[in-house]
Backbone as a ProteinNet text record, in pm:
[ID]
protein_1_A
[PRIMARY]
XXXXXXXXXXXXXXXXXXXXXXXXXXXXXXXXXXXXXXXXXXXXXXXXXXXXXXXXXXXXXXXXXXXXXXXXXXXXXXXXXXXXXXXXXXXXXXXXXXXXXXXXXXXXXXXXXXXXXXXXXXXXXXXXXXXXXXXXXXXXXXXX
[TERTIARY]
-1236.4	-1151.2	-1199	-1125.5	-1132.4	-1225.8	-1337.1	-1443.6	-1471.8	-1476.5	-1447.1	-1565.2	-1557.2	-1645.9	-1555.4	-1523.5	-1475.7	-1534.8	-1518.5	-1565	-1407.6	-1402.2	-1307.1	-1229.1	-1133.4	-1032.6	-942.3	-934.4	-848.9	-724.1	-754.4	-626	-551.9	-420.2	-317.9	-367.7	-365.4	-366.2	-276.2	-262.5	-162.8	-205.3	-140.1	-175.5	-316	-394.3	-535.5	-612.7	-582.1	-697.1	-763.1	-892.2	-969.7	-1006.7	-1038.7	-1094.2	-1248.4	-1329.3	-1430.1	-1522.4	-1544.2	-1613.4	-1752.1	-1766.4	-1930.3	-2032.5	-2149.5	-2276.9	-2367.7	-2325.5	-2476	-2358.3	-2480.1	-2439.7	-2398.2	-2290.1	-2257.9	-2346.9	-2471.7	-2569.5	-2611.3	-2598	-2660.4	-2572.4	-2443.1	-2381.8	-2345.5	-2319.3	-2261.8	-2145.7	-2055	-1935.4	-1937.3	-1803	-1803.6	-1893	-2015.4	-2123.7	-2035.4	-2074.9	-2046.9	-2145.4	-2078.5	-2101.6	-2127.9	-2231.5	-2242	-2155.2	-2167.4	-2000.7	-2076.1	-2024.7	-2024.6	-1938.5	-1921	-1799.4	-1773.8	-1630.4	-1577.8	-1451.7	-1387.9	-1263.7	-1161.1	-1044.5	-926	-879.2	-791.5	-722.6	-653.4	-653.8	-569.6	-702.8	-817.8	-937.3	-987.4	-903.9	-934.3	-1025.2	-1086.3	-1214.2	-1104.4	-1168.4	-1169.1	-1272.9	-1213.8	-1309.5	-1321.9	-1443.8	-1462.7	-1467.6	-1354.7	-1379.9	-1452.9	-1531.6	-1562.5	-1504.7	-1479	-1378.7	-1411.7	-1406.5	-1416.4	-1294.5	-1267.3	-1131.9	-1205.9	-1135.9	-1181.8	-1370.4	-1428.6	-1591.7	-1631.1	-1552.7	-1581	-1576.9	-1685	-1645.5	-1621.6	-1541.2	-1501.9	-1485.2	-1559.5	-1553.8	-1364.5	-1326.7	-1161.1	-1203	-1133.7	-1120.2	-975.8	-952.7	-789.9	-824.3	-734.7	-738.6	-702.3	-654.4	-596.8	-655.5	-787.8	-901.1	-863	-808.3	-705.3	-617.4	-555.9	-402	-488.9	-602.7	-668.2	-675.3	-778	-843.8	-691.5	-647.1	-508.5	-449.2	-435.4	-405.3	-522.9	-632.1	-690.1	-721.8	-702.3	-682.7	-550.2	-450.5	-327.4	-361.5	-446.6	-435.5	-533.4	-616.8	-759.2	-697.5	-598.3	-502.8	-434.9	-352.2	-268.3	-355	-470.2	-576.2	-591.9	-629.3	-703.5	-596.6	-459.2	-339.9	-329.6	-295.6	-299	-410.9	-544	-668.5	-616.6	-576.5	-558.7	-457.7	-346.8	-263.4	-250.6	-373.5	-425.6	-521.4	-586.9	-673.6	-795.3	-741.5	-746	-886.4	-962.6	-1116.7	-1149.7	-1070.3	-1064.3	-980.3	-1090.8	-1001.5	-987.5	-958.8	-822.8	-718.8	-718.2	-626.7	-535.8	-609.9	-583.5	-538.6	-581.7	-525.1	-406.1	-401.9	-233.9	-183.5	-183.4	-56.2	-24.4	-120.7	-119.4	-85.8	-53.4	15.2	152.6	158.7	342.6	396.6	298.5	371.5	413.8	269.6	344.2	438.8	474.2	524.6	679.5	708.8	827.4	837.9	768	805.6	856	813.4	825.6	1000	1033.5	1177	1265.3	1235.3	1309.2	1350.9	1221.3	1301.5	1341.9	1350.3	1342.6	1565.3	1551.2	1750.3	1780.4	1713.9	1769.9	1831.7	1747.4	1727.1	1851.7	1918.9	1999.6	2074.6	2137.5	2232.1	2304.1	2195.2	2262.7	2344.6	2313.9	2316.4	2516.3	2543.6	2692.5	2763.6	2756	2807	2755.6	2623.5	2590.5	2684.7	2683.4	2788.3	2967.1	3004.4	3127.2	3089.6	3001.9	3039.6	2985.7	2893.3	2962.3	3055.1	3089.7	3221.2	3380.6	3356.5	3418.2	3407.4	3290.3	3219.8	3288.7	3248.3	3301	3459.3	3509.8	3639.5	3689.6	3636.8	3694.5	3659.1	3517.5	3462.2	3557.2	3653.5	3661.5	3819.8	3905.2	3993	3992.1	3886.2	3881.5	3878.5	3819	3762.4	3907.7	3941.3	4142.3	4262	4158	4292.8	4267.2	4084.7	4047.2	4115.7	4111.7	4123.4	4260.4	4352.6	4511.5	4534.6	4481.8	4454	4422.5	4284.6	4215	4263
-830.4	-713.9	-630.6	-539.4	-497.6	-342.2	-345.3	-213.6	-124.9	7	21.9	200.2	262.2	383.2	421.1	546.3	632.4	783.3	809	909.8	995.8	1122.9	1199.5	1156.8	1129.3	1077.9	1197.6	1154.7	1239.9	1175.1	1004.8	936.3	860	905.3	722	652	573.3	371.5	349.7	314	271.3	224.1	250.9	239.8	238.1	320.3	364.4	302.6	258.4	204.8	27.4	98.3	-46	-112.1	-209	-337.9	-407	-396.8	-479.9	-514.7	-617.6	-767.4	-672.4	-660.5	-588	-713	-652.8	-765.2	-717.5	-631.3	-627.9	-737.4	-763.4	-878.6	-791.7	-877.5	-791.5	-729.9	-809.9	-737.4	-607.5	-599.8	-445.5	-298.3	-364.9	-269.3	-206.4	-63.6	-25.7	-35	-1.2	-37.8	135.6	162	337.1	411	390.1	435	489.2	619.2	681.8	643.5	645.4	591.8	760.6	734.8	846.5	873.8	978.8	963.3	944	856.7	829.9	877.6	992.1	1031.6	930.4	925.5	828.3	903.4	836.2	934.8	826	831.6	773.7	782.2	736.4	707.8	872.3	946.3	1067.9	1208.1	1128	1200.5	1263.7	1232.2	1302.7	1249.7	1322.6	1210.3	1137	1045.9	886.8	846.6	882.1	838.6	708.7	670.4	561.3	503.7	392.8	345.8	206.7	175.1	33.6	-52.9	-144.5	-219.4	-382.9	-399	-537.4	-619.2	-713.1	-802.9	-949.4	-1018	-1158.5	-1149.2	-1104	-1120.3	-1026	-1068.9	-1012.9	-887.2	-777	-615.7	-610.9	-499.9	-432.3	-339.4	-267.1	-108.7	-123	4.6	55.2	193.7	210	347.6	411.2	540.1	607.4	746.6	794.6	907.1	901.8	856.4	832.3	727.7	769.3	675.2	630.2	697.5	635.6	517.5	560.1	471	375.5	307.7	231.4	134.5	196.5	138.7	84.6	147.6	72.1	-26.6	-15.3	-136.6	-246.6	-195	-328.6	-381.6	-309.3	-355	-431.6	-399.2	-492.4	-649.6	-613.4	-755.8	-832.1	-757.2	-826.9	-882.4	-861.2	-884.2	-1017.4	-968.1	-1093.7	-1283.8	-1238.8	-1321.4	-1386.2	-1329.7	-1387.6	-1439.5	-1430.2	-1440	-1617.3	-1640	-1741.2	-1832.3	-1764.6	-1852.5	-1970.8	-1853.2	-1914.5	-2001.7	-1996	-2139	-2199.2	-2185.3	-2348.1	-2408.5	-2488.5	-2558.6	-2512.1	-2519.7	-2491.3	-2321.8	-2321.8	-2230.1	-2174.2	-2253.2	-2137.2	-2049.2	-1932.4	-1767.4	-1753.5	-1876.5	-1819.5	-1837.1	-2003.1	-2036.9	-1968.6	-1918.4	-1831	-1678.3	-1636.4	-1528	-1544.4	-1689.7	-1652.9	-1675.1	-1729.2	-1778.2	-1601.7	-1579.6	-1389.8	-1337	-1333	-1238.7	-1347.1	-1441.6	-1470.4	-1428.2	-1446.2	-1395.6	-1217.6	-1155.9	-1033.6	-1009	-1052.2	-1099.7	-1105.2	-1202.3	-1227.2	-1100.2	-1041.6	-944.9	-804.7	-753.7	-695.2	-698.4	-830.6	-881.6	-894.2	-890.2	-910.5	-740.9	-680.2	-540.1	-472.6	-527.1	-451.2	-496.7	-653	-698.4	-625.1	-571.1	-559.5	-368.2	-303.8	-167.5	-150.8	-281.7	-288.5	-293.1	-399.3	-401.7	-295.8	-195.1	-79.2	18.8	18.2	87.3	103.5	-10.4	11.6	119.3	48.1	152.9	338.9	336.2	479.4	562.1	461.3	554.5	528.5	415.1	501.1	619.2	618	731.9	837.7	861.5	968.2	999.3	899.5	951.7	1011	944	1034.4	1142.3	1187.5	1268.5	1382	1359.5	1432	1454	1353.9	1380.9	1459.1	1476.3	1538.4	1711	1703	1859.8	1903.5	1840	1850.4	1880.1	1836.4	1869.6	2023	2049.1	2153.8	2305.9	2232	2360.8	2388.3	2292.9	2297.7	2373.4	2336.7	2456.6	2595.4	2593.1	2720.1	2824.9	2788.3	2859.5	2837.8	2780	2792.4	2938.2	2966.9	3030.2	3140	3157.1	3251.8	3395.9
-1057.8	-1045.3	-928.7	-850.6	-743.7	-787.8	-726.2	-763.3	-558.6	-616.5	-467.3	-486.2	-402	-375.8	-243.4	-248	-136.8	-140.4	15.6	97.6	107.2	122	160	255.9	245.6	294.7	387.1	558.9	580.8	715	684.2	778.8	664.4	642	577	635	524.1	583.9	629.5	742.6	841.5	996.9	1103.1	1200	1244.3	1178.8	1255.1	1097.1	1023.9	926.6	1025.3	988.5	1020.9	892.5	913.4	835.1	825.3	772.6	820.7	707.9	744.1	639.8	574.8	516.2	496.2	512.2	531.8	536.1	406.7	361.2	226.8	130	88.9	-32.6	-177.6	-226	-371.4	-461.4	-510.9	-567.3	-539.8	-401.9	-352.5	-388.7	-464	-514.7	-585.2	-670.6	-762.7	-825.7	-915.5	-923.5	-889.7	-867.2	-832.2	-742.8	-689.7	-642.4	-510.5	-506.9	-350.2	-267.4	-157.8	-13.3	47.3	127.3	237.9	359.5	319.6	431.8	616.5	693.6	806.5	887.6	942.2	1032.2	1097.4	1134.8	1236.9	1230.8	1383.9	1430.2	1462.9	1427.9	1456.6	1604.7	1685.2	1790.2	1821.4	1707.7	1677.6	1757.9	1725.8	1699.4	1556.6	1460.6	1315.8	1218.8	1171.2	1089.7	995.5	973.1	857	751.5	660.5	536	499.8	475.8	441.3	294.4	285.4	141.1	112.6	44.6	-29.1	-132.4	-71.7	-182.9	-222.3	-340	-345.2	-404.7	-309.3	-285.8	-356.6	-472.5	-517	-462.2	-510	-498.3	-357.5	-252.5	-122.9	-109.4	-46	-14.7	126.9	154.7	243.3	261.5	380.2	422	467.7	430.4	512.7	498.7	630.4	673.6	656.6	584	598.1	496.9	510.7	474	320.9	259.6	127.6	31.5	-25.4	-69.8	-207.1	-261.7	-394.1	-336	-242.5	-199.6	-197.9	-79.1	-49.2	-160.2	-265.3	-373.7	-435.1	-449.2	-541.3	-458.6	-360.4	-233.1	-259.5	-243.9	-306	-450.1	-529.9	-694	-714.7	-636.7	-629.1	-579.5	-450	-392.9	-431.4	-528.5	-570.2	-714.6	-780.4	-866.7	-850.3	-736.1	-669.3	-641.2	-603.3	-524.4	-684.6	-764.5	-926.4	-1001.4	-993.3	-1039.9	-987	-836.2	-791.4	-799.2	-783	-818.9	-984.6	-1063.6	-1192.3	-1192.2	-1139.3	-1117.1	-1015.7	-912.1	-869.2	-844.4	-801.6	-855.8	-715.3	-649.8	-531	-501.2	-437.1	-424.6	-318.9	-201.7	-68.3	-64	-44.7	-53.5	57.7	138.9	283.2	227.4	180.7	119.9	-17.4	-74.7	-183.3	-94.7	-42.9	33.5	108	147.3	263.2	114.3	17	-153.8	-174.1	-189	-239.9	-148.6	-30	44	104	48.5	56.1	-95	-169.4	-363.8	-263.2	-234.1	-188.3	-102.7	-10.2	125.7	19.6	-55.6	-136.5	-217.9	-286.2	-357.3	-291	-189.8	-72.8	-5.9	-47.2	30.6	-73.3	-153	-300.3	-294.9	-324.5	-356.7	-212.4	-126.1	-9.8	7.9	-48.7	-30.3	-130	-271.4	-358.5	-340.1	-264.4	-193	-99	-15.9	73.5	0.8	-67.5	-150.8	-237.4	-286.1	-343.8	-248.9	-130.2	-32.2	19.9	1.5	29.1	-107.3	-213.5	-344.5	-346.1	-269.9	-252.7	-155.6	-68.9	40	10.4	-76	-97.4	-224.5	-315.2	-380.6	-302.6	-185.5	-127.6	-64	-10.7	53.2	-80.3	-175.3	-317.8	-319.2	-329	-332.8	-237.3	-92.4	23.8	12.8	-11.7	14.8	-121.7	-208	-360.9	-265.7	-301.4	-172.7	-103.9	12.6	112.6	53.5	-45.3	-104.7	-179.3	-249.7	-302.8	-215.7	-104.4	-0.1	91	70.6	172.1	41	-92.5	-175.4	-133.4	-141.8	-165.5	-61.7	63.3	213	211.2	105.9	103.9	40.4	-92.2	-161.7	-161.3	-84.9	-34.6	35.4
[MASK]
++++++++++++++++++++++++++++++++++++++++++++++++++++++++++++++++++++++++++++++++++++++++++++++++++++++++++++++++++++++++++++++++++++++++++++++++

């Protein structure tokens, strides 16, 4: 399961989050244990908090401002990774990593057509909508 430690967070994960492999070995770690915070500055110049995370056995420092978001970003994919481990037979976590990020990759596109699709029925009922408005406001100023 995905165990992680964060520093004050003050970049989203996004554009300016880095990535990087850690070198202390798992033993050397706590589950929850705070990390000392290391200033570091984004492309923006704004500090970046650092989080610790562990993905299928492996940790990793990420940097972003949103040290919850992070950790749940990786409890998802450290999820995803153990999900596929279990139905296949299969032990390389490259290999197991590209399966878990096409399961995500698909789920992503699923709700992303399913998001489009609603999208036509929203805009005729506004336009119902508008044009009922747009009736009422042409009695009113008859009226008026």
């Amino acid at each position: 399961m995905a165990s992680a430690s964060k520093e004050p967070p003050t970049d989203p994960l996004g554009k300016d989050a880095l990535l990087e492999k850690d070198a202390l070995p798992k033993s050397s770690l706590t589950k929850n244990a705070l990390q000392k915070e290391v200033p570091a500055r984004n492309a923006n110049g704004t500090n970046v908090g650092s989080v610790r995370v562990e993905i299928f056995d492996q940790v990793y420092n990420l940097r972003g401002s949103d040290a919850d978001y992070i950790i749940q970003l990786a409890e998802y994919v450290d999820g995803k990774m153990r999900a596929v481990s279990e139905q296949t037979a299969t032990v390389d976590s490259v290999r197991l990593a590209v399966l878990a990020a096409l399961n995500i990759a698909d789920e992503y596109h699923l709700l992303k057509r399913r998001l489009e699709m609603a999208s036509p029925e929203v805009r005729q009922r506004t336009n119902k909508l508008a044009s009922a408005l747009d009736e009422i406001l042409e009695d009113t100023r008859r009226t008026g």
